[in-house]
C-alpha positions in Angstrom: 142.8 108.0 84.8 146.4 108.8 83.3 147.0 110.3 80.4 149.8 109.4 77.9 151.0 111.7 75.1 148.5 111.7 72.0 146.5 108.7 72.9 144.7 111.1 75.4 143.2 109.5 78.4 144.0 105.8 79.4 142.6 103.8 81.9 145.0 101.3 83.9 143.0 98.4 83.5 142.8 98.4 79.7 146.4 99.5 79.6 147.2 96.4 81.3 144.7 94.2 79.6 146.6 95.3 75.9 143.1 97.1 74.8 142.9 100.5 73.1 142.7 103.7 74.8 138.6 104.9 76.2 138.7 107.5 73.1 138.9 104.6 70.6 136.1 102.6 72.2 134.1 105.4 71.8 133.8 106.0 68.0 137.1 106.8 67.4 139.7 104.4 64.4 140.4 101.2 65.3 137.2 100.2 68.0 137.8 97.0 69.6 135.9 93.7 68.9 135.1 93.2 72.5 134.5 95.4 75.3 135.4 94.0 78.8 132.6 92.7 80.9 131.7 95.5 83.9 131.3 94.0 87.2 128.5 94.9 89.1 127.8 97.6 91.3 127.6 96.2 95.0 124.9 98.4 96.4 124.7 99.1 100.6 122.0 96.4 101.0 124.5 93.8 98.7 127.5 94.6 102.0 124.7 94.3 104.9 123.5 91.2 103.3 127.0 90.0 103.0 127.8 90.9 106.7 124.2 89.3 108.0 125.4 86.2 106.4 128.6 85.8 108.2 127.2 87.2 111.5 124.1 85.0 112.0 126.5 81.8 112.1 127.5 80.6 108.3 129.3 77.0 108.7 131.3 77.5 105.8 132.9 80.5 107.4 134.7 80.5 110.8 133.1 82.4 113.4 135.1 85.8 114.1 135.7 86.1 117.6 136.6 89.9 118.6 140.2 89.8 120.0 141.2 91.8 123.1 143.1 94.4 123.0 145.5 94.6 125.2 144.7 97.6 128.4 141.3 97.4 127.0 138.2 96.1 129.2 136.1 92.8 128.0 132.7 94.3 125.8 130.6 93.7 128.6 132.5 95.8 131.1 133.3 98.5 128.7 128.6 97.9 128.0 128.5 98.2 131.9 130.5 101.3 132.6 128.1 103.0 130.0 124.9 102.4 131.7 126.8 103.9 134.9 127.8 106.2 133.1 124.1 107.6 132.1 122.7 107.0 135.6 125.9 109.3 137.2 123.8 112.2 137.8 121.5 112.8 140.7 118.6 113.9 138.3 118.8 110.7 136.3 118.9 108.3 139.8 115.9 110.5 140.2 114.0 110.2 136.9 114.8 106.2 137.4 113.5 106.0 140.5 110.1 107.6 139.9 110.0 105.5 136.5 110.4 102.0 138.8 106.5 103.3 140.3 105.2 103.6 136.4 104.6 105.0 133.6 105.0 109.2 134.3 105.0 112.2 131.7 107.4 114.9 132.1 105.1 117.4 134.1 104.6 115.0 136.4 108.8 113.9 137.0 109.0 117.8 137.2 106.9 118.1 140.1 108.1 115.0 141.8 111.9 116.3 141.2 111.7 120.1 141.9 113.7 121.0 138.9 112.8 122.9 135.8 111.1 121.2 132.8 114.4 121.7 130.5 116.2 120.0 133.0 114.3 117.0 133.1 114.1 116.7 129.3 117.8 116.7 129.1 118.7 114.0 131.3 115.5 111.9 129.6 117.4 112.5 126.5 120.5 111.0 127.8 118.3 108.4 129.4 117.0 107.6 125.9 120.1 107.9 124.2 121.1 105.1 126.7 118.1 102.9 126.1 117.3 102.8 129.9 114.1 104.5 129.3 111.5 104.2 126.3 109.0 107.0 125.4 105.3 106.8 124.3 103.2 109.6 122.9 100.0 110.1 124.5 97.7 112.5 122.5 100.0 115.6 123.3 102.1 114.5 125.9 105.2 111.5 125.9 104.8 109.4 128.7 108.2 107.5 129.5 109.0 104.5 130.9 111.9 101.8 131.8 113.0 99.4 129.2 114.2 96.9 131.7 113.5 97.1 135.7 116.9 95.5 136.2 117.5 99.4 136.2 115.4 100.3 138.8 116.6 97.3 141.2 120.2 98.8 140.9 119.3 102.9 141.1 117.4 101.9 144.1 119.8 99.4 146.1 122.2 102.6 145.3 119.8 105.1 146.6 120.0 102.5 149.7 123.4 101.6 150.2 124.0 105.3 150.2 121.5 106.1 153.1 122.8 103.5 154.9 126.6 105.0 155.2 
């Protein structure tokens, strides 16, 4: 909003489109005849829609393909240095390895570990946070276990390519 001398406040767009100041439409001399048409209110569900549209394969729409960035790794390097990244801690090559036998709760991954119960439910966290492993409630307890043994395949062909040296 801008305002201009006695006419009090004016919008831009009914500046531009010749129509008389917001005070005037509202009761005050003069009114004008016809009031310009609001558009509607795109709402968050309106833009997902809209994105889902495009995303899923439209025909009328090229398909966007992500460029790369220059000094920047391909998305499924950059996707694969993240799950090493969560499994680069000997707790967590622990936790995975224990979770490739089963289901376990955390009482039971503490006494298989040796290390205290708030350090097990960190690293879970982060294993979580990762989507490596999934959790269950059972009555009181969660029970966790691996979302994909593709994990445990690689944690434990570490686990032996590292006694081996």
């Amino acid at each position: 909003m801008r305002t201009t001398g006695r006419s009090g406040p004016v919008s831009d767009y009914r500046r531009r489109a010749g129509e008389a100041p917001l005070s005037k439409c509202l009761g005050g001399p003069n009114p004008p005849t016809a009031h310009p048409v609001p558009r509607p209110r795109r709402t968050a569900i309106d833009f997902h829609c809209h994105v889902l549209k495009y995303a899923c394969g439209d025909a009328s729409r090229p398909q966007y393909q992500p460029r790369h960035r220059p000094g920047e790794p391909p998305a499924d390097l950059q996707a694969a240095g993240e799950l090493l990244r969560a499994l680069a801690a000997p707790v967590r090559l622990g936790i995975v390895r224990e979770l490739s036998s089963g289901h376990r709760r955390v009482h039971e991954l503490v006494n298989a570990l040796r290390v205290s119960q708030p350090l097990v439910s960190q690293h879970l966290r982060v294993l979580r946070t990762a989507r490596i492993v999934t959790a269950h409630r059972k009555a009181r307890e969660i029970e966790y276990s691996l979302t994909d043994e593709h994990i445990a395949h690689i944690v434990l062909d570490a686990i032996r390519h590292a006694a081996e040296s």
